[in-house]
GULOGU-877111 format. One line per field, with one value per residue (C-alpha): residue number from 1; x, y, z. Coordinates in nm, 3 decimals, padded with zeros to 5 digits. Layout:
BEGIN
num NUM ...
xx X ...
yy Y ...
zz Z ...
END
This chain:
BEGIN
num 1 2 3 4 5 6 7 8 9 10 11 12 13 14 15 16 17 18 19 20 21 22 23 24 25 26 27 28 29 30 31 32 33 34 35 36 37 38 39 40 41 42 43 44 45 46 47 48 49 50 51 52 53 54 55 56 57 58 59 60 61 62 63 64 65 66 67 68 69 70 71 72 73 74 75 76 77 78 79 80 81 82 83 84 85 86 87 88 89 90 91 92 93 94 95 96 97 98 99 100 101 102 103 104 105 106 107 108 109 110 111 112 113 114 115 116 117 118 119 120 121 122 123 124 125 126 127 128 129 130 131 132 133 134 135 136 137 138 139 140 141 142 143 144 145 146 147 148 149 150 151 152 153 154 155 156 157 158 159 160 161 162 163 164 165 166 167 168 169 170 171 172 173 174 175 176 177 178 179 180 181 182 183 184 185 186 187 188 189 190 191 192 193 194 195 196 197 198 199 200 201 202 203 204 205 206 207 208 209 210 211 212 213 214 215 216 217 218 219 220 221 222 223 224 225 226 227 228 229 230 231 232 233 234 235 236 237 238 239 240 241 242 243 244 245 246 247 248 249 250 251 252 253 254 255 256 257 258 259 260 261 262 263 264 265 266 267 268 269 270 271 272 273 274 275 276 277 278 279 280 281 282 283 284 285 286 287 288 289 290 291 292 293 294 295 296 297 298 299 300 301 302 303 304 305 306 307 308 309 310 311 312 313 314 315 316 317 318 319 320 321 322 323 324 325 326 327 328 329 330 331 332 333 334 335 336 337 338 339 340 341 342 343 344 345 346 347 348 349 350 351 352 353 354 355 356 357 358 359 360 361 362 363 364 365 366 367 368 369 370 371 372 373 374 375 376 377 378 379 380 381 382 383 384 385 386 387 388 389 390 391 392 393 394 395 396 397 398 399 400 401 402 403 404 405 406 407 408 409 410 411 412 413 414 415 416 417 418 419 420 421 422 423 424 425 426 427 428 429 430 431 432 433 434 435 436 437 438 439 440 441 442 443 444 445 446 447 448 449 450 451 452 453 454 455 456 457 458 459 460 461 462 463 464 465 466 467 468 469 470 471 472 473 474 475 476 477 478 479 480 481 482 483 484 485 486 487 488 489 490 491 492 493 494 495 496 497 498 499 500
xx 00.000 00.108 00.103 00.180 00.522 00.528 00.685 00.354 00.141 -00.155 -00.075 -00.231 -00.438 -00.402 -00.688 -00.657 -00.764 -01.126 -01.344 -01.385 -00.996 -00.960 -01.220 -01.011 -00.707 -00.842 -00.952 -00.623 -00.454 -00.672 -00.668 -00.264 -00.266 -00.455 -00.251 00.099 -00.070 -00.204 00.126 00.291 00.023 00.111 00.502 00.494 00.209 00.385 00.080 -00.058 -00.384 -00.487 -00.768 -00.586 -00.366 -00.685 -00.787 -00.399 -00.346 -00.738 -00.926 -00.698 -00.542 -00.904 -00.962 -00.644 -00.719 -01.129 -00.914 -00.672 -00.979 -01.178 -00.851 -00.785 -01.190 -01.141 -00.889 -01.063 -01.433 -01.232 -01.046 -01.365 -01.496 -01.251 -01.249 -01.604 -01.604 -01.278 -01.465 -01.464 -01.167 -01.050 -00.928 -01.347 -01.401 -01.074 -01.036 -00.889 -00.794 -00.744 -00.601 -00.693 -01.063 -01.229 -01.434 -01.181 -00.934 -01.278 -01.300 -00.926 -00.921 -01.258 -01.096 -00.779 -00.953 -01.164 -00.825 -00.701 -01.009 -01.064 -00.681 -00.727 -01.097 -00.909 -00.596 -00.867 -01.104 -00.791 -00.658 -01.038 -01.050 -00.742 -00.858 -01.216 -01.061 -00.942 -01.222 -01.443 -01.773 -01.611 -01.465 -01.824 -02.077 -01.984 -02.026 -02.300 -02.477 -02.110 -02.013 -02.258 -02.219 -01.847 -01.942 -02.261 -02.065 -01.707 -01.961 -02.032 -01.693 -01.421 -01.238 -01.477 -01.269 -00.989 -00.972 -01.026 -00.700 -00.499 -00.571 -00.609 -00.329 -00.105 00.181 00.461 00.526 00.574 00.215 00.094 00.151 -00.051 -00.318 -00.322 -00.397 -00.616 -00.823 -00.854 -01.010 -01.253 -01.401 -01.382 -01.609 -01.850 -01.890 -01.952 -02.121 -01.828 -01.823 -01.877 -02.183 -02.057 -01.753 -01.488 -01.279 -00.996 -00.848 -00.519 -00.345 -00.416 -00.089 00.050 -00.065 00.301 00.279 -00.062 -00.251 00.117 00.168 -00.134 -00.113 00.205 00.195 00.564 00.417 00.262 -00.102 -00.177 -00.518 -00.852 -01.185 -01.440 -01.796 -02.029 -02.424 -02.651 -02.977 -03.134 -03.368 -03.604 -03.950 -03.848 -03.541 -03.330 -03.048 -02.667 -02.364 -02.006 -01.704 -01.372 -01.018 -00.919 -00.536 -00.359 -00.046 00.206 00.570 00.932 01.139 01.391 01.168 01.050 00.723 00.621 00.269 -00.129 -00.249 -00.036 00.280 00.154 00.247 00.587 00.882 01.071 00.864 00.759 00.467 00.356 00.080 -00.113 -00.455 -00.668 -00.924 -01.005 -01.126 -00.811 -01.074 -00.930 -00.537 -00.363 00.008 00.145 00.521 00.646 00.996 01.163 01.416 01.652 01.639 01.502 01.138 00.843 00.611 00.258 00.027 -00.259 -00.234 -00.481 -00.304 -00.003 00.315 00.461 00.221 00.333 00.555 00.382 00.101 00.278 00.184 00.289 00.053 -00.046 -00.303 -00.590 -00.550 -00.721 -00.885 -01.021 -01.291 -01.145 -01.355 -01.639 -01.843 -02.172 -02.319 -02.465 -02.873 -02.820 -02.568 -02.767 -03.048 -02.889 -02.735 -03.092 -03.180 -02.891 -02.966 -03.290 -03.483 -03.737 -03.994 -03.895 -04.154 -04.462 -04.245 -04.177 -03.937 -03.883 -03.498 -03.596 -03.903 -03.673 -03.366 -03.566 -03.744 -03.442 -03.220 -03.495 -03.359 -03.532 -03.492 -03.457 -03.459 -03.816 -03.973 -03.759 -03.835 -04.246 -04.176 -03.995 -04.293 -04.566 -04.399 -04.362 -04.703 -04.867 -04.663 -04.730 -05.076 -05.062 -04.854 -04.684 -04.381 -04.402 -04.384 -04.044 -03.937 -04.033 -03.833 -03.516 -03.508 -03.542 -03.262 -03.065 -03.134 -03.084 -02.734 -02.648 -02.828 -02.783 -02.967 -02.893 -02.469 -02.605 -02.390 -02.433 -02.265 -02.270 -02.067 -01.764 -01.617 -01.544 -01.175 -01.184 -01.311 -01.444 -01.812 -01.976 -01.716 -01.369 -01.152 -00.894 -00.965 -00.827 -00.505 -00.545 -00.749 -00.564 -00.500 -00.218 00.098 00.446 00.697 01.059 01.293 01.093 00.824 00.502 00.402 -00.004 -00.139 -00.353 -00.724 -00.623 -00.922 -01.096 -00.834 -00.551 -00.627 -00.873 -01.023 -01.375 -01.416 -01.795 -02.098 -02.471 -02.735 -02.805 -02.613 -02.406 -02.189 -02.128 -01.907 -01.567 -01.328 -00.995 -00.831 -01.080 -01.380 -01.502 -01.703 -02.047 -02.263 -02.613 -02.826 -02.708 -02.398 -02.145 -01.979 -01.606 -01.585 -01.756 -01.635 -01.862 -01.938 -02.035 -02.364 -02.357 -02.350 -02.476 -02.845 -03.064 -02.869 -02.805
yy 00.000 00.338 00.595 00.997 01.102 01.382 01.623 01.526 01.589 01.845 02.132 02.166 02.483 02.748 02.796 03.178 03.160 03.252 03.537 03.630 03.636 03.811 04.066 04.095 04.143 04.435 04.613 04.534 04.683 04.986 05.055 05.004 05.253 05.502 05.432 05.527 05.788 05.992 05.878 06.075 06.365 06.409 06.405 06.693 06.898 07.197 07.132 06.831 06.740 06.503 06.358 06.310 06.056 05.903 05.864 05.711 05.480 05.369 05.420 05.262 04.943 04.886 04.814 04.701 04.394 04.427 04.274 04.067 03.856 03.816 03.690 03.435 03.371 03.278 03.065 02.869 02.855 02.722 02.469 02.361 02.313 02.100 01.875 01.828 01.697 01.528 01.390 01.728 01.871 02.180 02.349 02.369 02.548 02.783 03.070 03.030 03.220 03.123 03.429 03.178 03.195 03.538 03.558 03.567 03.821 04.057 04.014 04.026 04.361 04.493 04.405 04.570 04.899 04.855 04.815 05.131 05.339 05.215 05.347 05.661 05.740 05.622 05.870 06.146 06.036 06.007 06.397 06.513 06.361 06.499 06.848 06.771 06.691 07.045 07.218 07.380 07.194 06.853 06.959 07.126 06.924 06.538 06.529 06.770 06.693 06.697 07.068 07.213 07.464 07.543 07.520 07.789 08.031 07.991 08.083 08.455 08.462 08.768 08.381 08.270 08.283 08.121 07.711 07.538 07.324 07.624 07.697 07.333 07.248 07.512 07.450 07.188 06.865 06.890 06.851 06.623 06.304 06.450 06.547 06.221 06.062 06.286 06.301 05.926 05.957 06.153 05.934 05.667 05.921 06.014 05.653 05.537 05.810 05.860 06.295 06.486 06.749 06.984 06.945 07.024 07.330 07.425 07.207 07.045 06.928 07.276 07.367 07.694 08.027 08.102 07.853 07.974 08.260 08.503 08.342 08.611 08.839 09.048 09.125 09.303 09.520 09.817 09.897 10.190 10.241 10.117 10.286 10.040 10.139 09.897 09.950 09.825 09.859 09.829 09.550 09.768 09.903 10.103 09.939 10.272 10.264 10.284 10.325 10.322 10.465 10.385 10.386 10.021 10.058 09.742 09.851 09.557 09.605 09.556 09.779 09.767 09.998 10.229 10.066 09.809 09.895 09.808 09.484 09.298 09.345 08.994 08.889 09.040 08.838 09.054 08.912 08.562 08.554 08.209 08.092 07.799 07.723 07.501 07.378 07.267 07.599 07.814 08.037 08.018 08.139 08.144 08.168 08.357 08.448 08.723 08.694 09.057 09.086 09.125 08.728 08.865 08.698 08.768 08.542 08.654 08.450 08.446 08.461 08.127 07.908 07.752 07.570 07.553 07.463 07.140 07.231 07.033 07.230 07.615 07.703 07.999 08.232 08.338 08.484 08.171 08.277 08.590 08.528 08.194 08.194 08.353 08.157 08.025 08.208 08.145 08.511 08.540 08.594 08.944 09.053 08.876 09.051 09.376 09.334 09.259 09.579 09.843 09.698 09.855 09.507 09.565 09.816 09.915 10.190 09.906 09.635 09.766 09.543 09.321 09.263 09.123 08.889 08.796 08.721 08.461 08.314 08.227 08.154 07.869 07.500 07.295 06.936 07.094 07.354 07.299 07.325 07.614 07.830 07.728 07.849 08.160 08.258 08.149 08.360 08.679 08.654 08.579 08.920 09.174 08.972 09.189 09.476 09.608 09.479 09.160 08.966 09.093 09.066 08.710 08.629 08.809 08.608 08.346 08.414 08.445 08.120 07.966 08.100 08.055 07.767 07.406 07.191 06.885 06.965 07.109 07.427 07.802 08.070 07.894 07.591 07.827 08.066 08.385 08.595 08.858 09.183 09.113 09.162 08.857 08.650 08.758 08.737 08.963 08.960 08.606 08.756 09.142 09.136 09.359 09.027 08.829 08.936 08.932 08.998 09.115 09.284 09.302 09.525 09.431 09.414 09.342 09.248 09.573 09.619 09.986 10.212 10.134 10.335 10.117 09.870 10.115 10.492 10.567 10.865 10.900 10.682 10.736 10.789 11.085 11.395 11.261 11.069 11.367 11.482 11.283 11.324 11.269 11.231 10.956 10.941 10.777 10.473 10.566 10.241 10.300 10.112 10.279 10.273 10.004 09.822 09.827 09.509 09.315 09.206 09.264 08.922 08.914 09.072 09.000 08.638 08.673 08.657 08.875 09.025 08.814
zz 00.000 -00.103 00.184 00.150 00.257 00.534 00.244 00.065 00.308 00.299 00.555 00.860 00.877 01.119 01.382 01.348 01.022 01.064 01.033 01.383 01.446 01.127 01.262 01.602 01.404 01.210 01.519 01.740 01.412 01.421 01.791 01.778 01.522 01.679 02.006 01.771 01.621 01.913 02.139 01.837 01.868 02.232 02.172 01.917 02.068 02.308 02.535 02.731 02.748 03.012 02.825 02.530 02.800 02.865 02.496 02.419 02.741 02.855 02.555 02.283 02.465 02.544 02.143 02.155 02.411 02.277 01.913 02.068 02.268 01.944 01.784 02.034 02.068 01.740 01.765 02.025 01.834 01.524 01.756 01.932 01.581 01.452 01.783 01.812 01.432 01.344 01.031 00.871 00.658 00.868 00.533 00.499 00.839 00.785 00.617 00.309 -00.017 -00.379 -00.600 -00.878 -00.813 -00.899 -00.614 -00.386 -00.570 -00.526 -00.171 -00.093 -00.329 -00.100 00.225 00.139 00.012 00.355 00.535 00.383 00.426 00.789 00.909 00.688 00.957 01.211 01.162 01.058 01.387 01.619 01.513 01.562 01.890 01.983 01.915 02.066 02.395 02.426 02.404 02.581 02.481 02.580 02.920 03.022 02.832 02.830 03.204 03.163 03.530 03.745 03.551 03.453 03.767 03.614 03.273 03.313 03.590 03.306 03.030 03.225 03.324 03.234 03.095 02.896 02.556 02.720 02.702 03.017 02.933 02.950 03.299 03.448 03.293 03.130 02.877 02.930 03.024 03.390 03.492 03.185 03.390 03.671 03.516 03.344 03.637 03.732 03.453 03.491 03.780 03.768 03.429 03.690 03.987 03.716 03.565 03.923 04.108 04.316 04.317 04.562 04.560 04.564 04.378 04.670 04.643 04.663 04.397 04.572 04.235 04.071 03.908 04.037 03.930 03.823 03.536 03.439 03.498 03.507 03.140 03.100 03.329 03.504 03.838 03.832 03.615 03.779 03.693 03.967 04.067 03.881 03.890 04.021 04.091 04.303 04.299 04.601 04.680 05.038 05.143 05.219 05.103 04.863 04.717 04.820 04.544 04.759 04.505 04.604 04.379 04.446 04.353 04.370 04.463 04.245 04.250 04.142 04.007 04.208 04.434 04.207 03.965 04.250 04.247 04.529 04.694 04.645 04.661 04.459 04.660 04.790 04.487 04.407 04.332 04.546 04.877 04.977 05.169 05.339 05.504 05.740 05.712 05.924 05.734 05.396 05.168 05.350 05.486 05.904 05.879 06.189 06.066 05.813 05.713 05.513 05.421 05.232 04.979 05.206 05.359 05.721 05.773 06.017 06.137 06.240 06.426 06.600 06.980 06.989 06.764 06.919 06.802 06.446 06.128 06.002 05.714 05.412 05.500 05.437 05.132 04.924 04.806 04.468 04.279 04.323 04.709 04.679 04.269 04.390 04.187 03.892 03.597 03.795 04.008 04.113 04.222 04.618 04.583 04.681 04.417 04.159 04.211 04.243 03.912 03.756 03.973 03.834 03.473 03.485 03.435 03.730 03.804 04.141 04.150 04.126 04.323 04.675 04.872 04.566 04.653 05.006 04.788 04.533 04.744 04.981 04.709 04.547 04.783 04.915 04.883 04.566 04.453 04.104 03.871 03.731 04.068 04.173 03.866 03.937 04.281 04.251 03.968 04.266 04.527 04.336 04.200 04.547 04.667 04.358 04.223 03.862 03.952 03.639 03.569 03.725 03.435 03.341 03.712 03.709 03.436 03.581 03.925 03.703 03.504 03.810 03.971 03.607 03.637 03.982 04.160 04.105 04.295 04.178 04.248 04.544 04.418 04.466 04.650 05.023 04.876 04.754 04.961 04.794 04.857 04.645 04.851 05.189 05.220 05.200 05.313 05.503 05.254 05.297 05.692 05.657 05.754 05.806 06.120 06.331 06.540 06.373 06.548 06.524 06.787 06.656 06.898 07.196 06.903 06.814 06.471 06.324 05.975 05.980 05.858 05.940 05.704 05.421 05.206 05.274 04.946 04.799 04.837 04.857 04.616 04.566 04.770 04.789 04.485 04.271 04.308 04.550 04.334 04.093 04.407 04.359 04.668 04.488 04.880 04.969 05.171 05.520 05.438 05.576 05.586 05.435 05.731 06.059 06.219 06.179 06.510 06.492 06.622 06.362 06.002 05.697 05.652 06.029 05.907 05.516 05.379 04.999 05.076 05.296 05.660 05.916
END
């Protein structure tokens, strides 16, 4: 009997050669290609982009593997085949391809072209993405519920034309890892309901203000005084109208140029100032330290606090310290209103006491925004009944609580602490409270609150004719509802909504 020599024996086919491994194949080729390609992306680009990371090092190895498993799932289907019927040839289970036959030269000729045209959308998809991932629509609107406090206060914000990336993360590689990781994780809080509400602030892995905001702004350059004007209006019957003009001393620039005074000497090169804070949002400072050009420090402290801060926990400050809020602010009731009020949008003639009616209605807790904007309609109607204006009133509070309030993040004012100024919250009486101390030399030194012209001077307050009277050498603050108790702080009274 005549038997086949090895040499003449018909190959043994492959058990990747199948349709479902092929399938894997062509998607583990993809994904790796999109993984080069973007891994390229992020070595040439002169800015990181933390999502991007996500996009090259979750997203991509996660096709990668997705085509790898069908490969091998293949490989086992087209082994289980073959074992559960031995009869059958395996070269008729396989995949196999003739070049002789015609059908098969048109299939191999449409895959390829399908090949070619699926890495070409994937190169084109992977440099869209790329882009998408730094913009502004993607950063507020994919996790629409979690930001949409940031994303609506950044949208009325003096930085609302500049990218969100730009801030968060700022230029450079130095932070990219970082907020790699950190981007990461919040996909993972969001996918699993793990956030906060509110979002916590302070942000602890913010980069600092050096690398970001000062690639914008220059606080060694000197900018002098700027004309502010604030309008209030009392909570009273008559919504009395109480403006105040000043002369917001900003100051800036070094000693070395003859310039070093206003309020951002705290952030001049020249001096190092320091500080401890207690608890989490850095509103209670007990320590500070200011050390001068020169190398000689002080230390000011509160008489309560005792000891030395721990010295992971000094921090130095920069401009978020006092501009905490500088692209997302969600506006107290009362200024809110006020700004509806000095825009000329209600009838304060037909709406007595409407800031004190408006203020509580909207500064009332709601499960959400449908039933709060019902409510705040109810509770001016029930007050005014068909007074004229009301309508457009209405839709102002509204607008505010639109803006502002969002119950579902739990977010408004009262969640975020507010440093700039000192009214409704202490802000700069953090520190200059005429009770942090320093002892040099058997001398006692304070972090002064001194007047109300030492970081600005009143040159015009009151309504009407009054403010057409500018007092170039600065005015005595005279508080519009009686007399003011030296012993209390604004925000002892003040809190964003109606008086204490």
């Amino acid at each position: 009997m005549r038997t086949n020599s090895p040499d003449s024996a018909t190959p043994t086919p492959s058990f990747f050669r199948n349709w479902i491994s092929l399938a894997g194949g062509i998607i583990a080729g993809g994904s790796l290609f999109a993984f080069v390609l973007l891994v390229a992306m992020t070595l040439f680009s002169p800015d990181g982009n933390p999502y991007v990371g996500i996009l090259t090092y979750v997203v991509a190895p996660a096709f990668l593997i997705a085509g790898l498993v069908l490969v091998f799932g293949g490989w086992w289907w087209q082994r289980r085949q073959a074992l559960r019927h031995p009869g059958l040839a395996r070269t008729a289970q396989s995949l196999s391809i003739d070049l002789s036959r015609p059908r098969d030269r048109k299939v191999l000729l449409t895959f390829g072209t399908g090949s070619i045209v699926f890495l070409m959308l994937t190169a084109f998809g992977s440099y869209q993405t790329y882009h998408f991932t730094e913009s502004v629509e993607f950063c507020g609107k994919t996790c629409h519920t979690v930001m949409e406090p940031e994303f609506s206060t950044y949208q009325r914000s003096a930085h609302a034309r500049v990218a969100c990336a730009e801030c968060h993360i700022g230029g450079g590689a130095s932070f990219y890892v970082k907020s790699k990781i950190s981007g990461a994780y919040q996909i993972y809080s969001v996918t699993f309901k793990k956030y906060q509400t509110p979002i916590p602030t302070p942000i602890e892995n913010l980069r600092p203000a050096q690398d970001t905001c000062e690639k914008c702004h220059w606080p060694q350059k000197f900018t002098g005084n700027i004309d502010r004007s604030y309008e209030h209006f009392l909570s009273n019957k008559a919504n009395t109208a109480h403006t105040v003009r000043l002369l917001l001393h900003v100051g800036g620039g070094k000693a070395a140029q003859g310039h070093f005074t206003g309020v951002h000497w705290h952030m001049n090169t020249d001096t190092k100032v320091e500080y401890f804070a207690e608890d989490p949002k850095r509103q209670v400072i007990p320590w500070v330290r200011v050390t001068n050009a020169d190398g000689t420090q002080q230390v000011y402290r509160n008489p309560e606090y005792k000891g030395e801060p721990p010295a992971h926990e000094i921090r130095r400050m920069d401009c978020i310290d006092c501009h905490n809020h500088p692209a997302h602010i969600p506006l107290p009731a009362n200024t809110a209103i006020e700004e509806q009020m000095a825009a000329g949008k209600i009838n304060l003639a037909t709406l007595p006491s409407f800031k004190k009616v408006a203020v509580q209605a909207i500064s009332k807790e709601y499960p959400d925004k449908a039933t709060a904007l019902k409510s705040i309609a109810d509770a001016l109607t029930a007050k005014y009944g068909k007074a004229e204006g009301l309508e457009a009133a209405i839709a102002a509070a509204q607008t505010v609580y639109e803006q502002n309030f969002f119950p579902l993040m739990k977010a408004d004012w009262r969640a975020y602490p507010n440093n700039i100024g000192h009214k409704d919250w202490p802000g700069c009486f953090r520190c200059h409270d005429n009770k942090h101390v320093s002892e040099v030399g058997g001398k006692k030194a304070f972090i002064k609150a001194s007047d109300c012209n030492t970081c600005h001077t009143i040159i015009a307050q009151g309504k009407g004719a009054e403010l057409d009277k500018l007092a170039p050498k600065g005015l005595e603050f005279k508080h519009p509802d009686g007399e003011l108790d030296p012993e209390l702080l604004c925000s002892d009274c003040h809190n964003g909504g109606l008086q204490k």
